[in-house]
C-alpha positions as CSV (number, residue, x, y, z in Angstrom):
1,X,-42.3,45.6,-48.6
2,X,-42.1,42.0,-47.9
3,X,-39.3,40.0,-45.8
4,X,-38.1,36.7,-47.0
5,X,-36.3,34.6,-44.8
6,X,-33.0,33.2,-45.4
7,X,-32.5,29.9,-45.9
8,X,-30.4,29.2,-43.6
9,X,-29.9,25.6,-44.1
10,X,-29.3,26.0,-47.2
11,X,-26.5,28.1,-46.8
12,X,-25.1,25.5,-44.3
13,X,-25.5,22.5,-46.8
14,X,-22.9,24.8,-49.3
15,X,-20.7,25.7,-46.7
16,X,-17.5,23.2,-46.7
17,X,-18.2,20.7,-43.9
18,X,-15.7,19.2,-41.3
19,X,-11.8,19.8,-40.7
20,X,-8.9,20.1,-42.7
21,X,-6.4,17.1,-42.4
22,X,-3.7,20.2,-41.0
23,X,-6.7,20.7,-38.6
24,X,-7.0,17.0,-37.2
25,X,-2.8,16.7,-37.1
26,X,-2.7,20.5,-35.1
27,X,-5.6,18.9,-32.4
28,X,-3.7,15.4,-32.0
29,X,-0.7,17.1,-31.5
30,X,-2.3,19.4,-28.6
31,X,-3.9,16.1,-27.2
32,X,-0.3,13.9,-27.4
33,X,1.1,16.5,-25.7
34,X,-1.3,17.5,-22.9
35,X,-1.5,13.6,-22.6
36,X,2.6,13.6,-22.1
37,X,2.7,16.1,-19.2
38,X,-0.9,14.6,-17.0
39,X,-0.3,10.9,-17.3
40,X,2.9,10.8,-15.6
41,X,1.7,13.6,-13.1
42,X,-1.3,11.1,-12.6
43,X,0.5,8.2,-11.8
44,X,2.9,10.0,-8.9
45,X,-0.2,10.8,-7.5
46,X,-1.9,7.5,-7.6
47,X,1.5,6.3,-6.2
48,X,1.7,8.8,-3.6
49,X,-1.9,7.9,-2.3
50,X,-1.0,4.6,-2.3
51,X,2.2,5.4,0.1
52,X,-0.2,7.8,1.9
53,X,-2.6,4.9,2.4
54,X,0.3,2.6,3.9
55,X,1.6,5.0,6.2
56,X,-1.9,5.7,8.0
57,X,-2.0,2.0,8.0
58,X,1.0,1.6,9.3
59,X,0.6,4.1,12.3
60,X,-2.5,2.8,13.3
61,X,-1.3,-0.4,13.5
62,X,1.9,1.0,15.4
63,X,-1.0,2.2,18.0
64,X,-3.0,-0.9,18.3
65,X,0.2,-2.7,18.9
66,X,1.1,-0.4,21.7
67,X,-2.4,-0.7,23.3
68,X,-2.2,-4.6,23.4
69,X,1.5,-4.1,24.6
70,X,0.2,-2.0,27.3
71,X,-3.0,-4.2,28.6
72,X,-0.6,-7.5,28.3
73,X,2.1,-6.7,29.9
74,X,3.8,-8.1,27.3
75,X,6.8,-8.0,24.3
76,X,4.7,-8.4,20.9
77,X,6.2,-11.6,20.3
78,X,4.2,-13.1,23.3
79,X,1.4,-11.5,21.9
80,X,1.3,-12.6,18.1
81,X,3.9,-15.4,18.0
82,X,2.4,-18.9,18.0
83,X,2.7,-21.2,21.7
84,X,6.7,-22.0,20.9
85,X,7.7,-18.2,20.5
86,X,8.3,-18.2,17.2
87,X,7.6,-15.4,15.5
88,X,4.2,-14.6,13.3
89,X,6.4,-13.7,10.7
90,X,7.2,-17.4,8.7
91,X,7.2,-15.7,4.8
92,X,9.8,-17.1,2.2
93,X,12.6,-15.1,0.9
94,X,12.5,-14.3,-3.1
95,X,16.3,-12.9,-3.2
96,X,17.1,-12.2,0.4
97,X,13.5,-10.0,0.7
98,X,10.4,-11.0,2.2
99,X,8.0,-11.6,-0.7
100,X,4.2,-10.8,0.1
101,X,1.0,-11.5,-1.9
102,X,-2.7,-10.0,-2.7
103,X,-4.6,-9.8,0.0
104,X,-7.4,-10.9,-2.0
105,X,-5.5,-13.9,-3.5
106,X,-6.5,-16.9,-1.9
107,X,-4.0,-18.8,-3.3
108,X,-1.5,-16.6,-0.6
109,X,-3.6,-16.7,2.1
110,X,-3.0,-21.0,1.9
111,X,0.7,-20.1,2.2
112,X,2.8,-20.3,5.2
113,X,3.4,-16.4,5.0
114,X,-0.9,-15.6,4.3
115,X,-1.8,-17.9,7.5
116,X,0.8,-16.1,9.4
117,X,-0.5,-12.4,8.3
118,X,-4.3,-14.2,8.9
119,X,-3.4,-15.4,12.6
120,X,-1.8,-12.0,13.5
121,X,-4.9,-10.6,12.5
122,X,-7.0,-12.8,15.0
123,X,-5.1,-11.6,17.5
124,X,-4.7,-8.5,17.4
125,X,-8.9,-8.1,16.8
126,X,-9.5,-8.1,20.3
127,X,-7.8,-4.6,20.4
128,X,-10.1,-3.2,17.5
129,X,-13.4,-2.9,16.9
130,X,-13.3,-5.9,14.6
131,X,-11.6,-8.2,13.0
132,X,-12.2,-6.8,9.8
133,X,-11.4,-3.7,11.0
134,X,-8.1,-4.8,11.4
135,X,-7.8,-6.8,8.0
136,X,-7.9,-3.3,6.5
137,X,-5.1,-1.7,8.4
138,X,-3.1,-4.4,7.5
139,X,-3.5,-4.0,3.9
140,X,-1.2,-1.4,1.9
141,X,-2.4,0.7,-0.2
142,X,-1.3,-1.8,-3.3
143,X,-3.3,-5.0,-1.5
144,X,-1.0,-6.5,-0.4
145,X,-0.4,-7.7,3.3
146,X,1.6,-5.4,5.7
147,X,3.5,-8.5,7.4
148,X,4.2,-7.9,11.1
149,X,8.2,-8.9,12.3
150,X,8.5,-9.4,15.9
151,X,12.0,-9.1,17.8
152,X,14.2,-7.8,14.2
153,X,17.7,-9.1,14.9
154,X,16.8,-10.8,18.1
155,X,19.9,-12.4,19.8
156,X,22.4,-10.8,17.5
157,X,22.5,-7.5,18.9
158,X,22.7,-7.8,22.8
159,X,19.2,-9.7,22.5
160,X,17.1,-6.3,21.9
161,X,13.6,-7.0,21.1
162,X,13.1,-4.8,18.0
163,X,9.4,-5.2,16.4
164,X,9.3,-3.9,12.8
165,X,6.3,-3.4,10.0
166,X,6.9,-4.1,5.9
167,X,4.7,-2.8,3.5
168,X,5.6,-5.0,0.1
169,X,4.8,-2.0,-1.8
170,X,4.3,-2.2,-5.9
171,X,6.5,-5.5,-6.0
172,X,5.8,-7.0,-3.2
173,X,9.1,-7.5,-1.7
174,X,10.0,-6.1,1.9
175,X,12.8,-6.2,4.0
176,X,14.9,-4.4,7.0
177,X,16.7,-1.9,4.4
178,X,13.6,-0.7,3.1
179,X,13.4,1.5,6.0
180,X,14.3,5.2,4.9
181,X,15.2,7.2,8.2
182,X,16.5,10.3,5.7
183,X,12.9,10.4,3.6
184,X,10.2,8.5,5.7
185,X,7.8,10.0,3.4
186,X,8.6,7.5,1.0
187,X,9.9,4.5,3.8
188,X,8.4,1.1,3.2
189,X,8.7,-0.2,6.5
190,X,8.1,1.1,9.9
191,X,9.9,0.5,13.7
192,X,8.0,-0.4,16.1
193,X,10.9,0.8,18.5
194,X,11.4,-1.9,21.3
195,X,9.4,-4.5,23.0
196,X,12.2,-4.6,25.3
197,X,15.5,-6.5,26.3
198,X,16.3,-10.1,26.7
């Protein structure tokens, strides 16, 4: 007895090949909506690193601020303001906020509010391990500069010496208010508590 092989390729070649139209709409549908639920869970995520990314940044600049506090013997202000006392913070107001740019927009870093963000930098280095060290804290986790605010409300209330820290966040606007003391998960700006009193 003898054995023949099939032929299988045959037998492929007059099969019906591909998918049905109903096919292709049931698989796009499964797609479209498997697209719906991770795209949005995706993006709170990225967002949520991004936040995560300020904070850290944000603390450890809170902690190389207290260490130059500490070996000065001095209010921040002294410390980061320029030779007349004014403070490091000179960025314009879009709308009553504090506006920020890219850290790695030149065009900023010619502004009033980037040369500012660049001298606090410098001085704070000496504190760090490098200056470049330190040009990474204060960038948030969207680019943008954390700007440093020495003495908040200085004068107004009983002369208090509050230091503060904004994080522009996705639009690049910071201010006082942005501080959330219910949900500091999701706060955009950060005390520095006080350098002390007038």
């Amino acid at each position: 007895m003898s054995y023949t092989r099939p032929n299988i390729t045959a037998r492929l070649l007059r099969s019906p090949a591909g998918f049905t139209l109903v096919e292709m709409l049931g698989v796009m549908v499964i797609i479209s909506i498997l697209m719906a639920v991770a795209v949005p869970t995706y993006m709170s995520h990225k967002e949520g690193a991004r936040l995560s990314v300020t904070h850290q940044n944000m603390k450890q600049i809170s902690d190389l601020v207290e260490l130059a506090r500490e070996e000065n013997d001095a209010t921040l202000l002294q410390i980061t303001g320029d030779p007349a006392g004014n403070s490091a913070n000179s960025c314009a107001r879009a709308g009553g906020l504090f506006k920020t740019g890219k850290v790695a927009d030149a065009a900023w870093r010619g502004t009033a509010c980037g040369t500012a963000w660049t001298n606090v930098i410098k001085k704070l280095a000496p504190y760090s391990s490098s200056e470049a060290t330190v040009e990474k804290l204060f960038t948030d986790g969207w680019g943008r500069g954390i700007l440093l605010d020495e003495n908040e409300y200085d004068g107004v209330w009983g002369c208090t010496r509050n230091d503060y820290l904004y994080s522009g966040g996705p639009d690049g606007l910071m201010d006082f208010y942005r501080i959330d003391y219910r949900n500091p998960d999701k706060s955009l700006a950060r005390p520095l508590g006080f350098s002390g009193l007038c």
